[in-house]
N, C-alpha and C positions, 0 to 999 in steps of 0.2 A: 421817261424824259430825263435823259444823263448826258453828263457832262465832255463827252470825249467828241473831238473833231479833228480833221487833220485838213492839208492844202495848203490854201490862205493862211501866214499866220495872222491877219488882223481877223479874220474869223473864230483864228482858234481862241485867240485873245477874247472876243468878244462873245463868245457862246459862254466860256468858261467865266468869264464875270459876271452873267446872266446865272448862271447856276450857283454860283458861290455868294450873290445877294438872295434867291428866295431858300436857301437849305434851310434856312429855320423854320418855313412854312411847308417846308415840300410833302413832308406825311400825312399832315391835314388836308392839305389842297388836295395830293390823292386820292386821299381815299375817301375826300366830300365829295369832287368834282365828278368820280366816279362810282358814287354811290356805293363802295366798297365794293363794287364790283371785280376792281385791281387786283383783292388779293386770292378771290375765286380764279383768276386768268393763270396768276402766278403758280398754286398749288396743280391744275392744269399741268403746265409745264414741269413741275416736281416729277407727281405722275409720272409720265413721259419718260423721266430720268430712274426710274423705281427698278429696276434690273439692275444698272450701274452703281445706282446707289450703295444696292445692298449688296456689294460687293467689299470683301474686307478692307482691301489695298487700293478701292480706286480713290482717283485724281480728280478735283474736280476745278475748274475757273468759274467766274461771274465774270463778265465783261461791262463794265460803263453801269456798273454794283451800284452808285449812287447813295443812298443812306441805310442799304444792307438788304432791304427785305428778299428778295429771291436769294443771296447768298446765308443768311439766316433760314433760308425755308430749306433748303439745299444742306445744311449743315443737320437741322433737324430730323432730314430722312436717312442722311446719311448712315450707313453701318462702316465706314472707313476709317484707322484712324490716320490716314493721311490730310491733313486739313484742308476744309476747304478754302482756295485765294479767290478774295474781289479784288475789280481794278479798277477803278474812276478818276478822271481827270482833276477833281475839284476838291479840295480839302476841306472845306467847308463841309461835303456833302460826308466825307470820309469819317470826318468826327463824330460824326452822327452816325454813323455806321458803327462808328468801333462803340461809343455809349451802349446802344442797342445790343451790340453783340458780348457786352461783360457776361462770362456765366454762360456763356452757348457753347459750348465744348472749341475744339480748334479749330481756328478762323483768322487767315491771314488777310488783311485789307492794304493794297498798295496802291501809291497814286501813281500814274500814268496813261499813258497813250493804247490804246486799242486796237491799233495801225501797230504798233511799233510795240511788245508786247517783251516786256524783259525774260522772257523764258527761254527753253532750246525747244528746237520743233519735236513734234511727237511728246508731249509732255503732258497731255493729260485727256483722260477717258471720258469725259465731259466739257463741252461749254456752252456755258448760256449768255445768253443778253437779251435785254428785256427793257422793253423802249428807249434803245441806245441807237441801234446801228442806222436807222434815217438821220441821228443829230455828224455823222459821219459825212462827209464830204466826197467821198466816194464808197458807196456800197458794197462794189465791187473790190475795192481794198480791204475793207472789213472779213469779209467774207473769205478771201485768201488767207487772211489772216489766221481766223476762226481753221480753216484748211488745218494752216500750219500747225498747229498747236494741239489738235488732236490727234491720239497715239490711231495705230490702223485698228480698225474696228468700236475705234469711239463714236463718239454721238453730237450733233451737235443741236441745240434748242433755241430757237429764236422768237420771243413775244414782242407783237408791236402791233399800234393800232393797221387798221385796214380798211376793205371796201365793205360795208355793209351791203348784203347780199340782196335785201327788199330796197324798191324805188324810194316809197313811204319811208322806212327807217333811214335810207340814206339820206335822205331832203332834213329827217329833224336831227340826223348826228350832225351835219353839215351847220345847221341853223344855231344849236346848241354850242356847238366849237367855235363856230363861226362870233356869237353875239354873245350870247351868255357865259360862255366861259371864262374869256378875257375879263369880264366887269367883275366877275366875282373874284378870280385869281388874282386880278390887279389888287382889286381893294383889299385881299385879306394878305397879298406878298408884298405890295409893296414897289412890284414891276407889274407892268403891263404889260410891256414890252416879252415881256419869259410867256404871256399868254395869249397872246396873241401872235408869237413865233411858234406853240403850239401847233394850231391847225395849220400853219402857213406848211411845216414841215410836213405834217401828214398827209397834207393834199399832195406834195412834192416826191409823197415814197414810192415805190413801185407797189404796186396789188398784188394781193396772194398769185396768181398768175406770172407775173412779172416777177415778182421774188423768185418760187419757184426756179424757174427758167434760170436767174443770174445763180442759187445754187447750184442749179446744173453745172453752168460753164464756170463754178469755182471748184468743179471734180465731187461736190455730193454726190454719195449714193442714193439711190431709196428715195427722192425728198418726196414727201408728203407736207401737205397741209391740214388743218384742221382749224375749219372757222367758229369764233368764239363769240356768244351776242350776236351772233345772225351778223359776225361777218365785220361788227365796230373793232376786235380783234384781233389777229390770227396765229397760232403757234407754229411755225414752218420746223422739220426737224429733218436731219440730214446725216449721214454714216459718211466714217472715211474709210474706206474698203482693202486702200494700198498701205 
C-alpha cells in the first residue's frame, strides 16, 4: 500500500496525504495486520529476481518503495555494485526509508511519480512494485511504464494483494479487510480512512487472471503468475524480450 497515483490531481493530492499521515505507523500496521506474513510475500519476489541479482552490473528499481522494505530486501541479495533506486510519492514514507536504509550498502530513494519515472527508457534489468500499482489510477499506465524502463531481457516483478483462490478463504479475507482491519488500522494510524480505502482498492484491482492478460497487452513476455496464501497474494512476473 504506496503512495503514487496519477489522473485526477485531487486524487493524487488526496491519496498522497493519506499516505504521508499513517508513515509513522505503516511497518507496524504491516506487518501486525499481516501477521508478518508481508515479508514472507516480499523475499518471494527477491527470489524471483536471484539470477538478476547476482549479476555484477545489474540495475535495479523499486517502484512506489514506500518505507524501503522490498528495496532493502533487493539491496540485500543484490551482488551489484550499481545501486539499488526506490521511488515513492510520499516523503513522509521516503524518510523512513532512508532511516532504515543507513548502513545497507548503495541505495538510492527518490520521490516521484510512477507513471512519470525520471529515468531514460531501457534503464534497468529489474523492476519491482509491490502493493503500489492498484493505488495507480490507471494500471495500464503503470504497466507501460514498468515496459519502458526495462532494458531487453529484463524482468519485471509485481506483488499485490489478489483473489484468494478457496470460497471459505475468500469470504473470511473479505470479512477480515472488510470489518477488522479498518478498526484496528484506524485506531493504531490514526486514519480510518487509509483502512478502509484499503480493501476498497483491492476489491477494485484486476485478478491474477486479469493482471496477467493487461501484462500481455503492455508487450510482457512469459508472464506467469504465482499465487501466494492461497491466492490473498500474487506475484505476477513478466520479461521484456525487444
Amino acid at each position: 500500500m504506496n503512495a503514487d497515483t496519477i489522473g485526477h490531481p485531487e486524487k493524487a493530492a488526496r491519496v498522497r496525504a493519506m499516505f504521508d499521515q499513517i508513515a509513522p505507523r505503516y511497518d507496524l500496521l504491516n506487518h501486525l495486520l499481516s501477521f508478518n506474513i508481508d515479508k514472507l510475500w516480499r523475499s518471494v519476489a527477491v527470489r524471483e529476481l536471484a539470477d538478476i541479482l547476482g549479476r555484477p552490473d545489474a540495475r535495479v528499481l523499486d517502484l512506489c518503495c514506500g518505507t524501503g522494505d522490498l528495496s532493502l530486501a533487493l539491496r540485500r541479495a543484490s551482488r551489484s555494485a550499481a545501486p539499488v533506486a526506490g521511488l515513492d510519492f510520499s516523503m513522509p514514507m521516503l524518510s523512513a526509508a532512508r532511516a532504515k536504509a543507513r548502513g545497507a550498502g548503495p541505495i538510492v530513494l527518490l520521490q516521484g511519480d510512477a507513471t512519470r519515472v525520471p529515468f531514460p527508457d531501457r534503464s534497468f534489468d529489474a523492476v519491482t512494485i509491490a502493493f503500489g500499482l492498484r493505488n495507480l489510477t490507471s494500471v495500464d499506465a503503470g504497466l507501460a511504464e514498468i515496459h519502458r524502463l526495462l532494458k531487453p531481457g529484463g524482468r519485471a516483478a509485481i506483488l499485490e494483494f489478489s483473489r484468494p483462490v478457496l470460497p471459505v478463504m475468500r469470504e473470511l479475507f473479505q470479512f477480515y479487510f472488510s470489518h477488522v482491519l479498518p478498526r484496528i488500522g484506524g485506531a493504531i494510524s490514526g486514519s480510518r480512512g487509509a483502512y478502509t480505502y484499503l480493501p476498497e482498492s483491492v476489491k477494485a484491482f484486476p485478478d491474477q487472471v486479469r493482471l496477467k492478460e493487461a501484462m500481455d497487452r503492455a508487450g510482457f513476455a512469459g508472464v506467469r503468475y504465482r499465487n501466494l496464501s492461497l491466492g490473498i497474494a500474487a506475484l505476477h512476473v513478466g520479461d521484456r524480450r525487444d
